[in-house]
C-alpha positions in Angstrom: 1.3 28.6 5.5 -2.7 29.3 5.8 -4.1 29.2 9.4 -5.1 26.1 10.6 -8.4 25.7 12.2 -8.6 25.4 16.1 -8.4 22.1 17.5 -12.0 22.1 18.8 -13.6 22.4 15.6 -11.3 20.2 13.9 -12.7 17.7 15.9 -16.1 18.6 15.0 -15.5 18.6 11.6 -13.8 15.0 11.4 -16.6 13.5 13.6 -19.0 14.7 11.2 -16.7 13.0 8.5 -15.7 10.0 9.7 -18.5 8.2 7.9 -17.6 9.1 4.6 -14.1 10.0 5.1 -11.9 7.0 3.9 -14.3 7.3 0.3 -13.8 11.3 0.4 -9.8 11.3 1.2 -9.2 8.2 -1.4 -11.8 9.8 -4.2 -9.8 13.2 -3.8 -6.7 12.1 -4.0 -7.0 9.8 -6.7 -6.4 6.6 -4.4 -2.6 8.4 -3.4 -3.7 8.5 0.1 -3.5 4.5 0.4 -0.4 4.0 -1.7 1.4 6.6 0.8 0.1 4.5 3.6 2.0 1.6 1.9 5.0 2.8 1.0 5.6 4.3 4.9 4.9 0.6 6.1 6.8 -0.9 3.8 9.8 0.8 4.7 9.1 1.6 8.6 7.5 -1.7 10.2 9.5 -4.7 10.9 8.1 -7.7 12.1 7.0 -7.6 16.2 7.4 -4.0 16.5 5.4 -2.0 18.9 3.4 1.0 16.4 1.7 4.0 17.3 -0.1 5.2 14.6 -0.8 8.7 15.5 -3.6 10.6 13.8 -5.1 7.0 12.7 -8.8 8.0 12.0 -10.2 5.0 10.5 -7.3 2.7 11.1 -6.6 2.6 7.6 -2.8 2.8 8.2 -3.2 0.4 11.7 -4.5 -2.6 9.1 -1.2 -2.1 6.8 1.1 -2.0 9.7 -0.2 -5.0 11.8 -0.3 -7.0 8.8 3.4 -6.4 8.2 4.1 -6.7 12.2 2.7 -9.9 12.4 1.5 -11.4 15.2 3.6 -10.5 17.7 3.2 -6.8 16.2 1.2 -4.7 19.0 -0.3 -0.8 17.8 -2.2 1.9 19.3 -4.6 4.5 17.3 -4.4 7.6 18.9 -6.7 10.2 17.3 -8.5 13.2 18.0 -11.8 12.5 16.8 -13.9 9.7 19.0 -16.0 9.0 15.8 -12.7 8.2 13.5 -11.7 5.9 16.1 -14.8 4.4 16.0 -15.0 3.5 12.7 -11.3 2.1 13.4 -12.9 -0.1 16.2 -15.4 -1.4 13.8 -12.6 -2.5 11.0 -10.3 -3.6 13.2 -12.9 -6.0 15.2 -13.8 -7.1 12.1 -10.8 -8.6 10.9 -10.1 -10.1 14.2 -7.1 -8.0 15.4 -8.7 -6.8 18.9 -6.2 -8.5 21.1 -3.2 -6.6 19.0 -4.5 -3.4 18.8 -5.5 -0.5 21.9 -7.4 3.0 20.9 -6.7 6.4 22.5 -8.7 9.8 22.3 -6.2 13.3 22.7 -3.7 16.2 21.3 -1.2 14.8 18.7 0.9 18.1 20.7 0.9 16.6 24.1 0.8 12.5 23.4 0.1 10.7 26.4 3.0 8.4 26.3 6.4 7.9 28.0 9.4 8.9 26.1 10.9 6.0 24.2 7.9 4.1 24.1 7.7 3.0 20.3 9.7 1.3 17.8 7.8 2.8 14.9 5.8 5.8 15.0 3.6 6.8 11.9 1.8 9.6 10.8 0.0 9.0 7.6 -2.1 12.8 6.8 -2.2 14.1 10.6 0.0 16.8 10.5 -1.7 18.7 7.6 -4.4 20.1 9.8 -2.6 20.7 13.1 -1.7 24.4 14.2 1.6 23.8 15.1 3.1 21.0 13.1 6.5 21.0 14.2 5.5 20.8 17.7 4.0 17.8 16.4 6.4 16.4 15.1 8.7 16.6 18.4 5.9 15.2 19.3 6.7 12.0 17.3 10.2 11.8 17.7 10.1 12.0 21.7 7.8 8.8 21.9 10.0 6.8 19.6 12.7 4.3 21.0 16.5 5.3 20.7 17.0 4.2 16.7 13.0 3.6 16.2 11.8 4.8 12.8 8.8 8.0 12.2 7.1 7.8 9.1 5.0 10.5 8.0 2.7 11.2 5.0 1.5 14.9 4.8 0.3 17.5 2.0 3.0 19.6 0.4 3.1 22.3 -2.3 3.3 21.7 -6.0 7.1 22.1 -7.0 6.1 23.9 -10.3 5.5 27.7 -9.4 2.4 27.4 -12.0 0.4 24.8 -10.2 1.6 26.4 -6.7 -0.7 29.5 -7.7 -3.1 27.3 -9.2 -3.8 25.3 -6.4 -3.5 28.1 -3.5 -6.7 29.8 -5.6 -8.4 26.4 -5.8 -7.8 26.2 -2.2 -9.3 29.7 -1.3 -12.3 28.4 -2.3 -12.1 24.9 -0.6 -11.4 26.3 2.4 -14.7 28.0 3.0 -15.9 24.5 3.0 -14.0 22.9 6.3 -16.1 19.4 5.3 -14.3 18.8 2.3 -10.9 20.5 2.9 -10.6 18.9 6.3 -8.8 21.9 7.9 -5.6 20.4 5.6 -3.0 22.3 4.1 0.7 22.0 3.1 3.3 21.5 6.1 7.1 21.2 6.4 8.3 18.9 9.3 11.1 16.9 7.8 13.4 19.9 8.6 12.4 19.8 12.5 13.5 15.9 12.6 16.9 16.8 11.0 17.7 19.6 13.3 16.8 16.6 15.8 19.2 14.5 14.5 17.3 11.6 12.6 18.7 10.2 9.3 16.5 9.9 6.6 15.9 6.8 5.4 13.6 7.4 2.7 11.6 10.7 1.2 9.7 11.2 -2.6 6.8 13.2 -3.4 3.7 11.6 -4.8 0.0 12.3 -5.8 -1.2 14.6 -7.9 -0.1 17.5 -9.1 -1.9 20.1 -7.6 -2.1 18.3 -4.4 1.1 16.1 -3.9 2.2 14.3 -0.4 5.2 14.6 1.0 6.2 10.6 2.3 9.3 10.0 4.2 10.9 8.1 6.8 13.8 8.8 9.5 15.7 6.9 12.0 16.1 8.3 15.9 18.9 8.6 16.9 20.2 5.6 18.8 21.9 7.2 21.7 
């Protein structure tokens, strides 16, 4: 797995982003980014359920999820970037979901929430850039209720050996360029929420080929 960047300039780098960002991550992904966002809250969110969309930049995710929540659906943005979440404040004021909706500012790998707390937890592209992404993801599953759902979208590697290589020299280059790679890379963390004990609900790849996503979604374990 390359080195992710420290968290400190990560943050830097998305600030400086977050204008452009939701253009930049749609335009190189070919528009997979948003159709993993829908697929996670098709299958995770039921109606009412208390979210915590964690990584949510631009509230991109937040939007999908409310909608399907309804309005007795409740969700907090928790990102690391104060100017993502900005952007999210805008978007969401504008379509008039202030009263569902509450924004926090930390580490995905120490979340300032009680254990239990959520019925769905999502992570749509958050655990690509982090440093220690199964951490992370124990992260997730400790803040979900007892038989919540974690849905998470992330970067994988290219199944065919061919475009593997291909895209790891494509990426040496990208990766002198933290603006456009956005410290992201391919991660593995459905293994850390078996070896937790959540049941799968629902995995497939998608995306391009040199850069596909990884989208699933488990169940906690009830008791």
């Amino acid at each position: 797995m390359r080195k992710a960047m420290k968290m400190a300039a990560l943050a830097s780098v998305y600030n400086r982003v977050a204008g452009r960002y939701d253009f930049q991550h749609w335009f190189l992904t070919a528009g997979s980014d948003q159709r993993g966002r829908r697929e996670l809250v098709e299958e995770a969110v039921h109606s009412g359920d208390k979210i915590l969309d964690c990584g949510a930049g631009t509230g991109s995710t937040t939007l999908l999820a409310i909608k399907k929540a309804g309005k007795s659906g409740q969700a907090v943005l928790f990102d690391m970037s104060d100017n993502m979440l900005a952007v999210a404040r805008r978007r969401v004021a504008d379509v008039g979901l202030n009263n569902q909706v509450d924004f926090k500012t930390g580490d995905i790998l120490n979340l300032p929430f009680q254990d239990n707390s959520f019925d769905v937890v999502l992570s749509t592209y958050s655990m690509c850039p982090v440093y220690d992404p199964a951490e992370a993801a124990r992260e997730l599953y400790r803040v979900a209720k007892r038989g919540g759902r974690i849905g998470v979208a992330h970067s994988a590697e290219p199944r065919n050996q061919a475009l593997k290589w291909l895209a790891d020299r494509v990426e040496d280059v990208v990766w002198h360029f933290p603006s456009i790679s956005l410290g992201c890379r391919p991660v593995s963390v459905l293994p850390t929420f078996e070896k937790l004990g959540c049941k799968t609900i629902v995995k497939k790849h998608i995306g391009v080929p040199l850069w596909p996503f990884l989208v699933f979604v488990v169940e906690k374990p009830a008791t």
